[in-house]
PAPA-913552 format. One record per residue (C-alpha): chain; x, y, z; residue in one letter. Coordinates in steps of 0.1 Angstrom, whole numbers, plus 2048, in hexadecimal, padded with zeros to 3 digits. Layout:
// residues N
{chaine:A x:X y:Y z:Z residu:A}
...
//
This chain:
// residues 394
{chaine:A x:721 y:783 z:7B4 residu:X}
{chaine:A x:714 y:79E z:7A0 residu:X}
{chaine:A x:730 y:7AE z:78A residu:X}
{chaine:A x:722 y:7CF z:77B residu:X}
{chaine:A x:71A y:7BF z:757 residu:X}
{chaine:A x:726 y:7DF z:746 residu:X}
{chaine:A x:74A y:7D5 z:755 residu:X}
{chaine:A x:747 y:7B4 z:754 residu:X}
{chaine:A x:744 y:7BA z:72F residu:X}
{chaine:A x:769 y:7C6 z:729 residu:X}
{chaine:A x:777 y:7AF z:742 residu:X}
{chaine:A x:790 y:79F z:72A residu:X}
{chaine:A x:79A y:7C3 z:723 residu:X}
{chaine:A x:7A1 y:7CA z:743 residu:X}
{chaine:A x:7B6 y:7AB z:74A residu:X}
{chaine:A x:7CA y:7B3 z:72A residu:X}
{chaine:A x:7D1 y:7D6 z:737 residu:X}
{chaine:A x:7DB y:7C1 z:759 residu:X}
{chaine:A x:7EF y:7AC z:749 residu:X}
{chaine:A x:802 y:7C3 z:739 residu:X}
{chaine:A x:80A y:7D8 z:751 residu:X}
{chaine:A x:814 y:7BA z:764 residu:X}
{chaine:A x:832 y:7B6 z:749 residu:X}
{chaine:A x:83E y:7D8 z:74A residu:X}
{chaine:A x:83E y:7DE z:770 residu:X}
{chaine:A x:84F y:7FE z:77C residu:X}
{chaine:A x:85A y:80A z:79C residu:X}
{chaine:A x:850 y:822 z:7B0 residu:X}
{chaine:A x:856 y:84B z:7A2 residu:X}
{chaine:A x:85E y:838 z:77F residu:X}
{chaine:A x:837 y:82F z:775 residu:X}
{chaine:A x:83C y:841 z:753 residu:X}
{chaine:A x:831 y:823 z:73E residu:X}
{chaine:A x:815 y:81D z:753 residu:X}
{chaine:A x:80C y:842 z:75B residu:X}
{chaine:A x:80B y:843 z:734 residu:X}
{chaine:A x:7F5 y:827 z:72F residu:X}
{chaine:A x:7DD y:835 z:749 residu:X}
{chaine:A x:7DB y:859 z:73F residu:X}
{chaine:A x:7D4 y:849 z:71A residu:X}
{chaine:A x:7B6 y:831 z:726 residu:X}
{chaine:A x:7A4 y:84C z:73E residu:X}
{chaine:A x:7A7 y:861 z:71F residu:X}
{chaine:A x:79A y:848 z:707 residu:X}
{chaine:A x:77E y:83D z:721 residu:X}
{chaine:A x:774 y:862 z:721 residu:X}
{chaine:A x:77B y:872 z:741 residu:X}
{chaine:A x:777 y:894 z:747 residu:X}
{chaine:A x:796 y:89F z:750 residu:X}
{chaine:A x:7B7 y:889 z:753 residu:X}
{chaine:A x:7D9 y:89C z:76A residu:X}
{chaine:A x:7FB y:890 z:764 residu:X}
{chaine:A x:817 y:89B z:77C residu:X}
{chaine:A x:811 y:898 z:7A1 residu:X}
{chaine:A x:82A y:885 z:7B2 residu:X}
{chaine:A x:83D y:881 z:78F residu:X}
{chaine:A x:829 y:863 z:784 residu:X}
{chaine:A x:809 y:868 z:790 residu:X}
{chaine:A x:7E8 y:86A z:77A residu:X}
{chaine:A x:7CA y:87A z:78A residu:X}
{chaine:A x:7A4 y:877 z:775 residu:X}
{chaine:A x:782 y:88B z:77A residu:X}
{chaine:A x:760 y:87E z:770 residu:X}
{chaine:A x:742 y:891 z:772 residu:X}
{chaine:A x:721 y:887 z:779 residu:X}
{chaine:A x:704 y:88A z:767 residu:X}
{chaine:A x:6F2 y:890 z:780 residu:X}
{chaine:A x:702 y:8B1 z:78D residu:X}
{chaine:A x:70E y:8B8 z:7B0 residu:X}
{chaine:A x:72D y:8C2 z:7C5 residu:X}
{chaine:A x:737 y:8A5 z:7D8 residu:X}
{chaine:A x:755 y:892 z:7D1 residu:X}
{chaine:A x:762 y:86D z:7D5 residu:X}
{chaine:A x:784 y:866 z:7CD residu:X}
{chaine:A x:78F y:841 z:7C3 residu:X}
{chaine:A x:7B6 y:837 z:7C5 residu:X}
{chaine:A x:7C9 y:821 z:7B1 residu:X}
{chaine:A x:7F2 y:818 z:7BB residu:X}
{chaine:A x:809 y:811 z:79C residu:X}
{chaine:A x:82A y:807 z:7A8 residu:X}
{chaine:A x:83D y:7E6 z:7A6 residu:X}
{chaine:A x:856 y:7D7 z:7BE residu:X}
{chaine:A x:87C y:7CE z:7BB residu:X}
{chaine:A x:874 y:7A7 z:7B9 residu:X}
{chaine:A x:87F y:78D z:79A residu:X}
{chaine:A x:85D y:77E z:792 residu:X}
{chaine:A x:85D y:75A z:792 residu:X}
{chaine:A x:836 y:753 z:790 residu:X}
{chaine:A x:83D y:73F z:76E residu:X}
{chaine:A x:81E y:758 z:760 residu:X}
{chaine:A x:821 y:75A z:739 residu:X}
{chaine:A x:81D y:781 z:73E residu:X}
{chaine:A x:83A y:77E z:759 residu:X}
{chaine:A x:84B y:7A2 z:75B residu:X}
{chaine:A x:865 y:7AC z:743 residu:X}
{chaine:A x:879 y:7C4 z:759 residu:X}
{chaine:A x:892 y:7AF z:76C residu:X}
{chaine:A x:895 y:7B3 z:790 residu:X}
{chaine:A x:86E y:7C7 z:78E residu:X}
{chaine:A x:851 y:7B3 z:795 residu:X}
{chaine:A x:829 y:7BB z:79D residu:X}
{chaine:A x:829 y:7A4 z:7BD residu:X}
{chaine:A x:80D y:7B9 z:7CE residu:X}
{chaine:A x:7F2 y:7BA z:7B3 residu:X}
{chaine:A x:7F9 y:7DE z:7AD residu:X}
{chaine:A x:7F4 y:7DA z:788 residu:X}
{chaine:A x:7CE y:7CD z:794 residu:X}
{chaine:A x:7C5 y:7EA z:7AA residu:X}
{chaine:A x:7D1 y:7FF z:78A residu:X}
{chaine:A x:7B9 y:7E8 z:772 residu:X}
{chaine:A x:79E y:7E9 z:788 residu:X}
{chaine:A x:79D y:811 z:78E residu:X}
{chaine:A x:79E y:814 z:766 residu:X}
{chaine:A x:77F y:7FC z:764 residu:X}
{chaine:A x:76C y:812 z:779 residu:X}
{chaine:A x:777 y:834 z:768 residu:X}
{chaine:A x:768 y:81E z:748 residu:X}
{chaine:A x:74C y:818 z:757 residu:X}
{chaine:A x:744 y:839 z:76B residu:X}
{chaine:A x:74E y:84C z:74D residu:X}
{chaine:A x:737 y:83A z:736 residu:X}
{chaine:A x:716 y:83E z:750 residu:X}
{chaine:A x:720 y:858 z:761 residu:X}
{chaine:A x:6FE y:852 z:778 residu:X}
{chaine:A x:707 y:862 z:79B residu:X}
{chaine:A x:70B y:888 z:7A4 residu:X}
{chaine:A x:729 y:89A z:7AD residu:X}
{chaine:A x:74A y:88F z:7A0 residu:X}
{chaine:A x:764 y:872 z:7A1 residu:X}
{chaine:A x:787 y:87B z:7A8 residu:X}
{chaine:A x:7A0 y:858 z:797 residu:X}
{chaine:A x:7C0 y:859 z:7AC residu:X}
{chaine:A x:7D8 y:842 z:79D residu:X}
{chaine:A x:7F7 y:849 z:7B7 residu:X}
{chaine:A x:81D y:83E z:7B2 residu:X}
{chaine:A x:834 y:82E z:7C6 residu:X}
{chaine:A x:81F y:81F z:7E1 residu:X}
{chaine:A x:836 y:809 z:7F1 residu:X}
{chaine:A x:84D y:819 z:80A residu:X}
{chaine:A x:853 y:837 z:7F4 residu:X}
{chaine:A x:841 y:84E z:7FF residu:X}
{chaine:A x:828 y:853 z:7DE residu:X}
{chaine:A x:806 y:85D z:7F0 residu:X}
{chaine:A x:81A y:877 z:808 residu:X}
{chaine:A x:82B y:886 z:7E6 residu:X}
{chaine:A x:808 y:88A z:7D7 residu:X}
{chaine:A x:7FA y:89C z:7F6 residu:X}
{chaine:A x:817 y:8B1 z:7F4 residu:X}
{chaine:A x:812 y:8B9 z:7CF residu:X}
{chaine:A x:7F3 y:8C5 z:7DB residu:X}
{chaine:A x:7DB y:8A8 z:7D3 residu:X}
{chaine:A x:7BD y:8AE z:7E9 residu:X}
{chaine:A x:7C0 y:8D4 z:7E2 residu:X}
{chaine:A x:7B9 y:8D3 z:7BA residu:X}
{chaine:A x:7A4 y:8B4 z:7BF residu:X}
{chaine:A x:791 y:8BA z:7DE residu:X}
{chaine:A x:77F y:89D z:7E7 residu:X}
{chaine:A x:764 y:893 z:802 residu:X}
{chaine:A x:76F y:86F z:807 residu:X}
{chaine:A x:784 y:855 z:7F5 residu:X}
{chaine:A x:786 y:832 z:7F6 residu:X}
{chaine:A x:7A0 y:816 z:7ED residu:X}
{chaine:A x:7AA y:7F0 z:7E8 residu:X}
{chaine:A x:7C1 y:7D6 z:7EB residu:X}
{chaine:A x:7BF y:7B3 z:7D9 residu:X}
{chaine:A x:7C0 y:797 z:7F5 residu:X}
{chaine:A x:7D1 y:778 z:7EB residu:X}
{chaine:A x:7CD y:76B z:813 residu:X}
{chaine:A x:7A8 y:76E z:811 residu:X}
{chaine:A x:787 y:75A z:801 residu:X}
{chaine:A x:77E y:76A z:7DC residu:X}
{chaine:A x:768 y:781 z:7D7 residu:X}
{chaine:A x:76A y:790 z:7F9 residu:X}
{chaine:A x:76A y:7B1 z:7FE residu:X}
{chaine:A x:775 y:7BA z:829 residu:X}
{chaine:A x:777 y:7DF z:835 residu:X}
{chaine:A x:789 y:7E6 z:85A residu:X}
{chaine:A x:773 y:807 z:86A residu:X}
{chaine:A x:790 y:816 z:87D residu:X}
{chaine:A x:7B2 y:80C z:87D residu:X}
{chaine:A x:7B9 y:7F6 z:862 residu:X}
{chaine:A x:7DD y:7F1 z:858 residu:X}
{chaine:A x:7FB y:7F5 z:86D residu:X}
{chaine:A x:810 y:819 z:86A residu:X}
{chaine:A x:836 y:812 z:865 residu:X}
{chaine:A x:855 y:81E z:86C residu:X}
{chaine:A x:878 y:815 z:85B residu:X}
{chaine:A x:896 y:815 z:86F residu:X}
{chaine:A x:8BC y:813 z:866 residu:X}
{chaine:A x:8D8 y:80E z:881 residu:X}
{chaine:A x:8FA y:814 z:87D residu:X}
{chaine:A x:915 y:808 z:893 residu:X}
{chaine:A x:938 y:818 z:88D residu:X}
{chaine:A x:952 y:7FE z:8A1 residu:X}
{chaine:A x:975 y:7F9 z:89F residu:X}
{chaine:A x:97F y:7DE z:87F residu:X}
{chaine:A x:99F y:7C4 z:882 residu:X}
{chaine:A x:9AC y:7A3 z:876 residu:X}
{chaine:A x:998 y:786 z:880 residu:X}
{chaine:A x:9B5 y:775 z:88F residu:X}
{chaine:A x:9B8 y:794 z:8A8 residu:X}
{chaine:A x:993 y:79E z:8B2 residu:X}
{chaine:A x:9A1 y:7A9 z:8D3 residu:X}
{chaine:A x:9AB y:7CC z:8BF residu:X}
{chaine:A x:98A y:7CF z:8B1 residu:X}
{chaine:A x:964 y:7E0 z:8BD residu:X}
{chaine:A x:953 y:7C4 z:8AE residu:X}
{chaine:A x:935 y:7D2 z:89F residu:X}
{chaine:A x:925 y:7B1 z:895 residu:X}
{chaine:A x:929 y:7A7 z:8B6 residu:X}
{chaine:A x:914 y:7C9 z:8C6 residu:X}
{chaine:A x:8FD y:7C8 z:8A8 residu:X}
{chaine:A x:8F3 y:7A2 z:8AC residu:X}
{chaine:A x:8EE y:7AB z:8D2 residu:X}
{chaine:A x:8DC y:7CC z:8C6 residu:X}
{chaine:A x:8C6 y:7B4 z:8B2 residu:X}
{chaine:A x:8BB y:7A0 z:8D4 residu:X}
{chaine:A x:8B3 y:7BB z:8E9 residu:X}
{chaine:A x:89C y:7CB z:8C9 residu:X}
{chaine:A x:883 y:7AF z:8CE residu:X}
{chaine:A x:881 y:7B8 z:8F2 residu:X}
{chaine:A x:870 y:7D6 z:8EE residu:X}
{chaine:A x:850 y:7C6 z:8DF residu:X}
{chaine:A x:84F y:7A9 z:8F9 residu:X}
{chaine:A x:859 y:7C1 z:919 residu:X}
{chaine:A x:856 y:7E2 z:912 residu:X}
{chaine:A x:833 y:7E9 z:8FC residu:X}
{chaine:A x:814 y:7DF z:90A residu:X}
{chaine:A x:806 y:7BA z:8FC residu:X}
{chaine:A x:7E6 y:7CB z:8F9 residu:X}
{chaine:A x:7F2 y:7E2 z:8DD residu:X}
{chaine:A x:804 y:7CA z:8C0 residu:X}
{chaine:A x:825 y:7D8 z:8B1 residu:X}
{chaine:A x:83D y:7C5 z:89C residu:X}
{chaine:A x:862 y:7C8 z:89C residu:X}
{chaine:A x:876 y:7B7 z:881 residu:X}
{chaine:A x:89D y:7BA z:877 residu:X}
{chaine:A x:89C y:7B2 z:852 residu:X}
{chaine:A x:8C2 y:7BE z:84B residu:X}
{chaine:A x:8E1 y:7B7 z:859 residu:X}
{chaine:A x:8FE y:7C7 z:846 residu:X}
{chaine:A x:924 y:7C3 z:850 residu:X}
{chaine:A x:93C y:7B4 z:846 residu:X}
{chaine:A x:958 y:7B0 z:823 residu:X}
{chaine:A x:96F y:797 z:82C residu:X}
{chaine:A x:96F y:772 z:83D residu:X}
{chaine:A x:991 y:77F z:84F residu:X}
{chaine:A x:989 y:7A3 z:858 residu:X}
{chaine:A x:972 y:7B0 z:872 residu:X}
{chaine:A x:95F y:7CB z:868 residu:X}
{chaine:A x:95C y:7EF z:875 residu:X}
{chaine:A x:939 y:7F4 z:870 residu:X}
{chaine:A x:917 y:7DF z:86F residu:X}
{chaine:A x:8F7 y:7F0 z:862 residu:X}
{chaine:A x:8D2 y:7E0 z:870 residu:X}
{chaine:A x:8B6 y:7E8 z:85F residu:X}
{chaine:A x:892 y:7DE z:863 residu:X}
{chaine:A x:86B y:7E8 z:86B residu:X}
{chaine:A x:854 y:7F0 z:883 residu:X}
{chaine:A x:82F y:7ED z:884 residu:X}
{chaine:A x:818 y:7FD z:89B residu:X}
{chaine:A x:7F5 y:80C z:8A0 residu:X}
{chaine:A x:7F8 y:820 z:8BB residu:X}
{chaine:A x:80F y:845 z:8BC residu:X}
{chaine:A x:818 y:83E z:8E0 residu:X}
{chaine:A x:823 y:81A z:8D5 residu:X}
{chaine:A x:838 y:828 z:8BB residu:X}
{chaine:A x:849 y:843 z:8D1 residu:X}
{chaine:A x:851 y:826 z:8EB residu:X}
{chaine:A x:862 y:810 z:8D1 residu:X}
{chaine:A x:873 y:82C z:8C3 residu:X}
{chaine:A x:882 y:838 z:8E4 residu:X}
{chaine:A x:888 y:813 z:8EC residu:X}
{chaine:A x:89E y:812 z:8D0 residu:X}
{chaine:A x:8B2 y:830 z:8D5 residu:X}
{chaine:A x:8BA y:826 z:8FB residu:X}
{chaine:A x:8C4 y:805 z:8F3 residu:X}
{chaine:A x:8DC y:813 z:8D6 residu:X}
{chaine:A x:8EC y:82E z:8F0 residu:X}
{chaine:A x:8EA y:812 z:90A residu:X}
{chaine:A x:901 y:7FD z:8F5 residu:X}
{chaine:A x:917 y:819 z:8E7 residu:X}
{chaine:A x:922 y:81E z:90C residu:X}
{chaine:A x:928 y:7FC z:911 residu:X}
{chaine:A x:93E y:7F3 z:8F6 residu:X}
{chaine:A x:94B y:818 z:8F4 residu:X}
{chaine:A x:942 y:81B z:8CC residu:X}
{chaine:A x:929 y:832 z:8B9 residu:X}
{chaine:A x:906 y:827 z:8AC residu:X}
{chaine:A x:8EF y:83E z:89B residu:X}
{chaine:A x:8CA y:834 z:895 residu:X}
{chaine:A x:8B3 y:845 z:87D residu:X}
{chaine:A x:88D y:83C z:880 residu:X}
{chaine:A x:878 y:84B z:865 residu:X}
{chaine:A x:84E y:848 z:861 residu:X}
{chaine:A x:845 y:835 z:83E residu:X}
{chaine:A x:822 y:82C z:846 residu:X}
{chaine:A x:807 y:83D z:85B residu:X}
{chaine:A x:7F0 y:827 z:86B residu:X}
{chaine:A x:7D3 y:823 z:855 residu:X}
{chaine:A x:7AD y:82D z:862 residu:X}
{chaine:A x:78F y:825 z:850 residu:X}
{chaine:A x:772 y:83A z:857 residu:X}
{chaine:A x:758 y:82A z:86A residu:X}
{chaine:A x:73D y:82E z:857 residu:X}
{chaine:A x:74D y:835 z:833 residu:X}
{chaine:A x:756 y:80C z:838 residu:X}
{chaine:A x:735 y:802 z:83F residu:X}
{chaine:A x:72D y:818 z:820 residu:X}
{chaine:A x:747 y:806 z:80A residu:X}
{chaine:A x:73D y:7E6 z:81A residu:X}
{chaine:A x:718 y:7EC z:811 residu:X}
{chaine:A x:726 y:7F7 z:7EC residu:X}
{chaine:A x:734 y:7D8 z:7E9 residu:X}
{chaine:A x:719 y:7BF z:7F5 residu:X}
{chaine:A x:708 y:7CC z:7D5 residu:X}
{chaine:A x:726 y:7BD z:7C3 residu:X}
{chaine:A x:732 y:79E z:7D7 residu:X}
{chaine:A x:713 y:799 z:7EA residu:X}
{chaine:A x:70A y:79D z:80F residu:X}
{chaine:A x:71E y:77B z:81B residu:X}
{chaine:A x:73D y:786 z:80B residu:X}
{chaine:A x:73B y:7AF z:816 residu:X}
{chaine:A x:749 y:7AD z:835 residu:X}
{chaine:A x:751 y:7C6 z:854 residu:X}
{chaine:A x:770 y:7BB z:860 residu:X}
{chaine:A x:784 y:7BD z:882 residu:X}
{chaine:A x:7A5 y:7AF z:878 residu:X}
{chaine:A x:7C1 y:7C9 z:87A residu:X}
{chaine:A x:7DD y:7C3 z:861 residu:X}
{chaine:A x:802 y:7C9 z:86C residu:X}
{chaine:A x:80C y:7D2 z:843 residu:X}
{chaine:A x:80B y:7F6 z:83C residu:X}
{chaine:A x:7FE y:809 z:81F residu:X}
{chaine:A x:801 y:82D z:815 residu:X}
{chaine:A x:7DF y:833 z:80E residu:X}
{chaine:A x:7E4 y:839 z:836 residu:X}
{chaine:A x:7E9 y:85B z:82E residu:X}
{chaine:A x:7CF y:86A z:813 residu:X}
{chaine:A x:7B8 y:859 z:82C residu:X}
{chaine:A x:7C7 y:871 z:847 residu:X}
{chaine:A x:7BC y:88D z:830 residu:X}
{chaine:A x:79E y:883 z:823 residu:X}
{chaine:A x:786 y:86B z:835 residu:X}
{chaine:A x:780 y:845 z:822 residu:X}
{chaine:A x:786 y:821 z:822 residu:X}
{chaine:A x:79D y:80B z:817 residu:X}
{chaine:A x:78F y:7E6 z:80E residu:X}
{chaine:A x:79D y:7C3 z:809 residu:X}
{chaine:A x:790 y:7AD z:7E8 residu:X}
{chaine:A x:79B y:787 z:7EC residu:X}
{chaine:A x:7A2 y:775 z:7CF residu:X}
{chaine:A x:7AF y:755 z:7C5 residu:X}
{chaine:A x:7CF y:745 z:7CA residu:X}
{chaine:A x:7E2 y:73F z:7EB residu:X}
{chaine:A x:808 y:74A z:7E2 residu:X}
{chaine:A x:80C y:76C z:7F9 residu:X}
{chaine:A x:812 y:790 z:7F0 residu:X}
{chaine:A x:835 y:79C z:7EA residu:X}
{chaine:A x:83C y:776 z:7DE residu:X}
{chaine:A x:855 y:775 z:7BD residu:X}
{chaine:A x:836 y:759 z:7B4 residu:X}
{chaine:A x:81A y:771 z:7BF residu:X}
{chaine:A x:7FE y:76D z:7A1 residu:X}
{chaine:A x:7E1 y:789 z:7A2 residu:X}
{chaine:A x:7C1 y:775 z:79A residu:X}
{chaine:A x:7B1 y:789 z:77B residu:X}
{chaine:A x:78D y:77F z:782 residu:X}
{chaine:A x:78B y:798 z:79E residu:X}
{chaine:A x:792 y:7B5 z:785 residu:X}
{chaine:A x:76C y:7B9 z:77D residu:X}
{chaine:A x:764 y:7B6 z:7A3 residu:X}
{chaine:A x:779 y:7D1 z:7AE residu:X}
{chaine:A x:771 y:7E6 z:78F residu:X}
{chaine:A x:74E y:7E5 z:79B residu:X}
{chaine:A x:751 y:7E9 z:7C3 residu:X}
{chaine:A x:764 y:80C z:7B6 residu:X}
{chaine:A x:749 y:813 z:7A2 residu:X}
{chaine:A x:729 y:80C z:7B7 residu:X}
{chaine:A x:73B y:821 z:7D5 residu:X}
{chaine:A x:73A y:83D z:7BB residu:X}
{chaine:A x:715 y:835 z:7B3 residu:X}
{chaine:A x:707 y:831 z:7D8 residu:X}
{chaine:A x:721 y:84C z:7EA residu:X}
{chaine:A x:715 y:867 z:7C9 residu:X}
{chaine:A x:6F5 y:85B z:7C8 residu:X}
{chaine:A x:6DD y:869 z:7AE residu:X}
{chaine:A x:6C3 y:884 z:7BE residu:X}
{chaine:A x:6DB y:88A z:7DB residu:X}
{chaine:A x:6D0 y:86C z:7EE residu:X}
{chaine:A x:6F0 y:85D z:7FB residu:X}
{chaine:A x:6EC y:838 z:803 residu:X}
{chaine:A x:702 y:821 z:817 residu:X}
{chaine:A x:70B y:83C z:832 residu:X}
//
């Protein structure tokens, strides 16, 4: 492991700013405490130029090179908290009830401000370094709002690279996916209108528990008879909604739930899937169900050879046995899916310590990786802009 020493320096610092951040989480769109503590440390750290606004809380920082140069990489950063109540037992445990950092956001926010630190202070590359520290990464839409705000067209940039802390992996390594990488979503919400009654008379009613928990059955179908097993998709129900009353049956049921895919023509099937088997059982039980499917997630595509540049970046980090070229798909999602559809990149995993998994009310981010993924930001910066226009690790 060789941790940039110049970072390694003001590791504590980092892990305080961590810290921090990890007792004042905020959700998605409502990052003003933290979009205020970064807009204040690029500016201390002496960035060049440091944009509040896009997407409401977004921050956006330029650092110029000394070496000249018009290329750009961009680096991002997500901010946002989920609607969990910690219970990791951490003395730093969040202070906003019913908010929690359970996805290490508040590292891949620490980690981007070590590198601005660092590339601001040396500033040894050409070109210039675009810091994207995005909002509301999960589910809500932040990276698409910050496209739409016209990210990419006041900061134009020639590639871009992100990370996410692994908690399922070995620490200290650093894995990049060339292709796709991480599953595209979609979120789904069914409604099915019935007819309520008493309990004692559910011969008057259109039970819609009844349809919806035969609605739920049939859903799994589609993955195990309709898609081919060749091309994964997953289908989970995570709601069921009906219901007020142990002696009333309702007159409407609401199932919600996910899909995940990485093909288009999968996702079309499943979606069409869906809306037959609602009409199907709309007829059949003479009731009305609406369904309304809408895209979250795009599937996430790595460059080919921008990973086995940010793999090659990070060997100098973690070391060649740790930098690794990865074939395992992932069926999460992440909305870096998107500025990656814009602008080519790659998006890496760093493992860390600790084997309590992401989205976990115990989740605990393992500070000692802070440095490390400070410095595999940095040294793509260094090798992608390299001094003399020599660009090394293509």
């Amino acid at each position: 492991m060789s941790v940039i020493p110049e970072i390694q320096a003001f590791a504590d610092e980092l892990t305080a700013i961590r810290q921090d951040f990890h007792a004042h989480p905020e959700l998605g769109f409502e990052e003003t405490r933290t979009s205020g503590i970064v807009r204040d440390q690029l500016r201390a750290y002496g960035v060049d130029e440091v944009h509040e606004g896009l997407a409401g809380t977004g921050v956006v920082g330029i650092i110029k090179g000394n070496g000249g140069g018009n290329r750009c990489v961009g680096l991002r950063a997500d901010m946002d908290a989920l609607p969990i109540e910690e219970a990791s037992g951490v003395a730093f445990a969040s202070t906003n009830a019913g908010c929690m950092h359970a996805c290490g956001h508040d590292g891949h926010t620490t980690m981007l401000l070590g590198a601005a630190r660092y590339l601001a202070q040396t500033r040894d590359f050409d070109g210039s370094v675009v810091l994207i520290f995005q909002p509301a990464e999960e589910g809500l839409g932040g990276a698409r709002q910050m496209i739409a705000d016209g990210l990419f067209d006041k900061f134009p940039c020639d590639e871009i690279y992100g990370m996410h802390n692994d908690p399922n992996s070995e620490p200290g390594v650093v894995s990049v996916t060339p292709g796709p990488a991480m599953a595209g979503a979609s979120f789904f919400d069914i409604t099915i209108r019935g007819t309520g009654s008493h309990a004692a008379m559910p011969h008057q009613s259109k039970d819609p528990i009844v349809i919806g928990t035969a609605l739920v059955q049939q859903l799994q179908s589609i993955a195990s008879r309709n898609t081919p097993p060749t091309k994964a998709v997953v289908l989970s129900v995570t709601k069921f909604i009906a219901g007020s009353a142990y002696n009333v049956v309702p007159d409407q049921a609401v199932v919600s739930g996910t899909i995940r895919y990485f093909h288009d023509d999968v996702i079309a099937l499943v979606e069409s899937r869906m809306r037959a088997l609602c009409a199907g059982l709309a007829q059949a039980y003479d009731i009305e169900i609406s369904v309304e499917l809408r895209n979250v997630f795009d599937v996430l595509v790595n460059d080919a050879d921008l990973s086995n540049a940010y793999v090659s970046a990070a060997a100098d980090i973690v070391g060649g046995d740790l930098a690794r070229v990865s074939v395992a798909q992932a069926t999460v999602s992440e909305d870096f899916a998107d500025m990656l559809k814009v602008v080519p990149g790659a998006y890496c995993l760093l493992g860390h310590a600790g084997n309590v998994p992401l989205h976990s009310a115990s989740y605990v981010f393992d500070d000692a990786i802070l440095p490390v993924g400070a410095s595999v930001y940095a040294r793509i910066v260094e090798t992608r802009l390299a001094r003399g226009g020599v660009v090394s690790g293509a």
